[in-house]
N, C-alpha and C positions, 0 to 999 in steps of 0.2 A: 857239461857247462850248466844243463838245464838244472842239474841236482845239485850241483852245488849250490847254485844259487838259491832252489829253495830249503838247502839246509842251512844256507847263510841266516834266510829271512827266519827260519823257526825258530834259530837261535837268540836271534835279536828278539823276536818276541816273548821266547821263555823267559829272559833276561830280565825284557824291562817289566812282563808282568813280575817276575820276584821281585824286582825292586824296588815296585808299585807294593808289595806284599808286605816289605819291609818296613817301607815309611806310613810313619802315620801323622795326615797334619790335621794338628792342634784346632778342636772348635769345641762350641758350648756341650755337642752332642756326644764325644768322647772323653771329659772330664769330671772329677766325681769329688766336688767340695764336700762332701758331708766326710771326708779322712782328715779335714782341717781340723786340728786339736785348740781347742777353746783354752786359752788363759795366756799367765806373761812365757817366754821363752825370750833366753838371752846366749846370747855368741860372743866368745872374744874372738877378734879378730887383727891380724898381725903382719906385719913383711917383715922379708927377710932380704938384703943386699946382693946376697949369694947365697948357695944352695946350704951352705956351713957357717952363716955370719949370727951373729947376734940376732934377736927379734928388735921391732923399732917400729912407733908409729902405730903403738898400741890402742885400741879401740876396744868398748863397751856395746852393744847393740841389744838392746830392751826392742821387742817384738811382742804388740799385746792382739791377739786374735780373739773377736769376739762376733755373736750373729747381733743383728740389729734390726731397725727398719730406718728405713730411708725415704721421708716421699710417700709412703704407703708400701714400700716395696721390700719384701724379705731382702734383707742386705749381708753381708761381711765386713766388717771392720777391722782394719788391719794398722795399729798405729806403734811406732818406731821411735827410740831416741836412741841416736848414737852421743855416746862420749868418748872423749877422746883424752890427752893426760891431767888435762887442768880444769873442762869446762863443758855444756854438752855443743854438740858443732852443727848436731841436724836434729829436726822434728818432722814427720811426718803421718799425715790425717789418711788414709786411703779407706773408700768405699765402693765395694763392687757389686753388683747382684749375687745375691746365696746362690740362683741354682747357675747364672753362664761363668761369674765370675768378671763381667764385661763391666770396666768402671763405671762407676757414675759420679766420684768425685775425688778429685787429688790437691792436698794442701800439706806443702815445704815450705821448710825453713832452714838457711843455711847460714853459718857462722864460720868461717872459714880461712887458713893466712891465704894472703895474697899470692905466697910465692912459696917456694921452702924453706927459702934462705931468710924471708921476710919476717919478723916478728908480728905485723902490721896484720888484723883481720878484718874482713868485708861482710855485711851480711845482707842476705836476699829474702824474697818470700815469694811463690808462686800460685796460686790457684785455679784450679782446673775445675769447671763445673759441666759437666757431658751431658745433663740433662735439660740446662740453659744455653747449653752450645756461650761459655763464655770462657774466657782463661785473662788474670790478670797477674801483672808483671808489677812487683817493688808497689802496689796498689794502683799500677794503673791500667787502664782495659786495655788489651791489644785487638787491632783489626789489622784488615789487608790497610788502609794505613801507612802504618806502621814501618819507617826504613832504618831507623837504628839498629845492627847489627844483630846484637843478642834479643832485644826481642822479637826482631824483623825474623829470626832462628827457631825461636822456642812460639808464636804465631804460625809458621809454615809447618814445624814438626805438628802441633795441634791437627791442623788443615788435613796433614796425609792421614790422621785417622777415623776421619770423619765417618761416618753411615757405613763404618769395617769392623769384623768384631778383629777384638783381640786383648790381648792382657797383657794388666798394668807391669812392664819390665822391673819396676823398681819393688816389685812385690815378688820378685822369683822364687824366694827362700820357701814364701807359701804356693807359690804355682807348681813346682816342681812335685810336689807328694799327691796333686791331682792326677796325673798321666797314669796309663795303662801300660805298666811295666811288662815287659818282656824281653829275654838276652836276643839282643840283635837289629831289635827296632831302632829309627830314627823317628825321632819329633821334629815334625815342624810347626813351630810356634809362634804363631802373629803377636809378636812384644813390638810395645808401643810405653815408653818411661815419659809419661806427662809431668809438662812444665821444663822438658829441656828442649836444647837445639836438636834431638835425635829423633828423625822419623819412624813410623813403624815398621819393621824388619821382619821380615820372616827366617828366623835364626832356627838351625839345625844344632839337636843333642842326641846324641848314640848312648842308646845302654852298652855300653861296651864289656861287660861281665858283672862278676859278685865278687866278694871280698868281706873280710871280717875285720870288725873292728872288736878290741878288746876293753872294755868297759871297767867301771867296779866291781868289787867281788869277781875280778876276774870273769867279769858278765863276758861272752860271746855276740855280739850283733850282726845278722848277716845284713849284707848292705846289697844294696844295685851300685854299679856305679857308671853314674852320666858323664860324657865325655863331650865337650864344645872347644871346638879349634876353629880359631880363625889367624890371619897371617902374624905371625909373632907373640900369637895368643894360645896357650892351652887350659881347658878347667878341668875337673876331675872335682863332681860330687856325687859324696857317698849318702844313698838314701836308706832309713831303714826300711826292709822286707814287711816286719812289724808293724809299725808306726807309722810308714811313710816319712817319716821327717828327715831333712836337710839336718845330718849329723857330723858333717865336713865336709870343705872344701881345700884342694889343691890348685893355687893357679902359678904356670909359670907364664912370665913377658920376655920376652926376646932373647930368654936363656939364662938372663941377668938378675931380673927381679920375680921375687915369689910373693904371693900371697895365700893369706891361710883364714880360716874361718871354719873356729870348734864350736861346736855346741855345748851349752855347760849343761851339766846333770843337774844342780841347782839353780834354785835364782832366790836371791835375797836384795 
């Protein structure tokens, strides 16, 4: 009895040190901004109804990455326009520190239908200021205050990120080519998407293997490919080996709906 039980315990320890082995969570000390590729990169980006349906719901995503200063402070700038088939429907300002990557300023813009079936569009604007500790809503300041719903939401998600490091979620496409790739690791990532209802999360991504993508000229790309599930949720992006860069993404929702996001070889 005696020995089982401590081959019970040795086992449980081997265990959870490899699994300690395996994960690695996301901080300023283990990510490596200077593989951020300086200039414009653009994504189309698309759904699909079923896994065989038509595309629909087509999207444009202009991403301009540049270094800056901020404040006095080596920075990154990372600014976005989506369009979408008639008009553009988002803008966004994001600046984080060059070497944590830990924001220090987030400014959206949304334009957007109401509904699906709605012709009718609404538009918002949000600003996140992390080094004034202020964030304002449609231009107006929020505080605790504050009990109107949405921005009683997007004031409380603010709140959980306070005096924690973590990185901007709405900025993934460039957070993901930071990480220290290797087949088998998990990331854990303190994402925090300033100016929504969404608190800061500590979400899990598995390198889950390699894979090739096939290019122009018949180009070969090897890829990593990250893997994020959650209930109803699967993503699949592929990073280049190369470049580091978010060169696609797979996502399925409830089995029903796909989304995709190409990286285009051009941009004009």
């Amino acid at each position: 009895m005696r020995y089982s039980l401590l081959f019970l315990l040795c086992f449980f320890f081997a265990f959870s040190a490899s699994a300690q082995k395996d994960t690695v969570f996301i901080s300023e000390k283990n990510i490596n901004p200077k593989v951020l590729r300086e200039g414009t990169h653009r994504y189309l980006v698309y759904f699909k109804m079923s896994k065989d349906s038509v595309r629909t719901q087509t999207q444009f995503w202009t991403r301009t990455i540049k270094k800056t200063d901020y404040h006095g402070v080596p920075a990154i700038e990372i600014d976005q326009i989506w369009e979408d088939k008639d008009s553009i429907m988002h803008i966004v300002k994001s600046v984080s520190d060059a070497k944590t990557m830990k924001p220090l300023y987030h400014q959206t813009w949304w334009k957007v239908q109401t509904s699906r079936t709605s012709p009718t569009k609404t538009v918002s604007a949000t600003t996140v200021d992390f080094l004034n500790k202020t964030v304002e809503y449609n231009g107006n300041r929020l505080s605790d205050t504050d009990t109107e719903k949405q921005p009683k939401a997007i004031w409380d998600g603010y709140k959980s990120s306070v005096d924690k490091f973590f990185l901007n979620w709405h900025s993934d496409l460039e957070t993901f080519p930071l990480l220290p790739y290797k087949d088998g690791l998990t990331f854990v990532i303190p994402f925090y998407d300033p100016g929504t209802a969404s608190s800061l999360q500590k979400v899990a991504y598995t390198v889950s293997g390699s894979a090739q993508l096939v290019g122009y000229d018949d180009q070969k790309i090897d890829c990593w490919l990250l893997t994020h599930e959650s209930k109803g949720n699967k993503e699949v992006f592929w990073i280049s080996k190369k470049t580091n860069e978010v060169l696609k993404l797979e996502q399925e929702i409830n089995g029903k709906l796909y989304r995709y996001k190409i990286k285009l070889g051009f941009s004009s």
